[in-house]
ROTOR-879060 format. One record per residue (C-alpha): residue number from 0; residue in one letter; x negated, y, z. Coordinates in steps of 0.5 Angstrom, whole numbers, always signed. Each point is the difference from the previous one (the first is absolute). Layout:
<atoms>
(NUM a (X Y Z));
...
</atoms>
This chain:
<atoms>
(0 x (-77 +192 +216));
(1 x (-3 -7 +3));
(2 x (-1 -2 -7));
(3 x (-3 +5 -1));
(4 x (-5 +1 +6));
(5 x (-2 -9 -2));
(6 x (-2 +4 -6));
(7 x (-5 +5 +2));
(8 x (-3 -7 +6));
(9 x (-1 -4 -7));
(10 x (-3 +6 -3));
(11 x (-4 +2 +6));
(12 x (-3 -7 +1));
(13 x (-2 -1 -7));
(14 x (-2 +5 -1));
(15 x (-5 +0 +6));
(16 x (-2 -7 -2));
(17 x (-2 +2 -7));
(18 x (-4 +6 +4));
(19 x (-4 -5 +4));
(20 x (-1 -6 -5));
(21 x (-3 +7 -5));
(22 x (-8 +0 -1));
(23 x (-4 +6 +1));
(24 x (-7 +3 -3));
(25 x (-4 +3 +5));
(26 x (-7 +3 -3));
(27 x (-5 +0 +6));
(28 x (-5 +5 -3));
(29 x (-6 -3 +4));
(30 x (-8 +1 -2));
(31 x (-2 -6 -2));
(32 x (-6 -4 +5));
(33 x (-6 +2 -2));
(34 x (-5 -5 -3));
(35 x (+6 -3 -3));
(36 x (-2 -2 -8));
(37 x (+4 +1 -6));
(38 x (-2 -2 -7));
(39 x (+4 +5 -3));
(40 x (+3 +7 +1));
(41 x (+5 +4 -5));
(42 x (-3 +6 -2));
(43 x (-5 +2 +4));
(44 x (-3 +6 +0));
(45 x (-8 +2 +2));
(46 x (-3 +4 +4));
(47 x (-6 +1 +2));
(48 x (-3 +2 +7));
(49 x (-7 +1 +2));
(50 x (-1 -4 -5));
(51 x (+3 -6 +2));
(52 x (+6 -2 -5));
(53 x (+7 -1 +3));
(54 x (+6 -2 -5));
(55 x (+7 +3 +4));
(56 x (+8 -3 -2));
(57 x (+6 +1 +1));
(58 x (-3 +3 +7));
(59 x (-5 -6 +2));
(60 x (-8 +1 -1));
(61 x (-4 -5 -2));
(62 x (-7 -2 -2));
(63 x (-3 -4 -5));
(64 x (-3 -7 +2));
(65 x (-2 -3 -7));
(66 x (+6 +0 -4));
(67 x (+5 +0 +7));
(68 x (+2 +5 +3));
(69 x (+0 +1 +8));
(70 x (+5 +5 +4));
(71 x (-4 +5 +4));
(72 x (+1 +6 +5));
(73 x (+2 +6 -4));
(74 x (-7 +4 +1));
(75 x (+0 +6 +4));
(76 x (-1 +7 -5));
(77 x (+2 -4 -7));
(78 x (+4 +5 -5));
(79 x (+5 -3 -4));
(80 x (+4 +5 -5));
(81 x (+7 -4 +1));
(82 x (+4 -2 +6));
(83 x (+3 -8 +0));
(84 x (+7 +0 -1));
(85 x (+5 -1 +6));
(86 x (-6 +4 +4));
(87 x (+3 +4 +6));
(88 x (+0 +7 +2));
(89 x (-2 +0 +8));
(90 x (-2 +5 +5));
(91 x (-6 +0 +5));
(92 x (-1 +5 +5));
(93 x (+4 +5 -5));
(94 x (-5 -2 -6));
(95 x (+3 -3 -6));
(96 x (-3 -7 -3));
(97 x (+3 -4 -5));
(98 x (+0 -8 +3));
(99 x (+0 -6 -4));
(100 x (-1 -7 +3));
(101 x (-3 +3 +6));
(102 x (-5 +3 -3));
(103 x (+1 +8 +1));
(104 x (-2 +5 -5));
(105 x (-1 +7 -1));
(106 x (+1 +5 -6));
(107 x (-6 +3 -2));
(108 x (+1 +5 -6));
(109 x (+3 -4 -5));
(110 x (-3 -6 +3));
(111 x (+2 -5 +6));
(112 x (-6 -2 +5));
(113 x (+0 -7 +5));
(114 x (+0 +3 +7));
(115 x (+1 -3 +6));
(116 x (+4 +3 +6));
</atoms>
């Protein structure tokens, strides 16, 4: 019986050890600054709203500066088709928005439109 209680203290304490040296991954799902320029952008989609043209991916919106894109606020009234993937459901003063990257949206038909609540 004490051999076995050593036992179950080296296995604890190895294995709290091996807990506490383990990495872990967080994915912190934050809007990017506005004003911040990148070069390139996966697959942007454009979306054209009183007449200014937006590039939308992976849920973050962009304009066009030359050849470089710069982050921009989700502009109030877009509509877009598809909603960003890992987008929450939240309810606001009851009424149903889809979240993503703090940016709300609300369904429209088939289509998604930026609100701000």
């Amino acid at each position: 019986m004490k051999k076995l209680k050593i036992v179950l203290v080296i296995i604890a304490f190895f294995g709290a050890l091996s807990a506490s040296n383990a990495q872990r991954v967080v994915k912190v799902k934050v809007y990017p600054k506005h004003g911040t320029v990148v070069t390139t952008v996966h697959k942007p989609r454009l979306v054209i709203h009183k007449g200014i043209r937006y590039h939308f991916a992976a849920g973050v919106w962009y304009k066009t500066r030359g050849r470089k894109y710069v982050v921009t606020a989700a502009p109030r009234g877009i509509v877009i088709n598809t909603l960003p993937r890992g987008h929450k459901v939240v309810f606001i003063k009851g009424r149903k928005y889809f979240a993503y990257k703090g940016i709300h949206y609300k369904r429209i038909g088939r289509t998604y439109k930026v609100v701000y609540v």
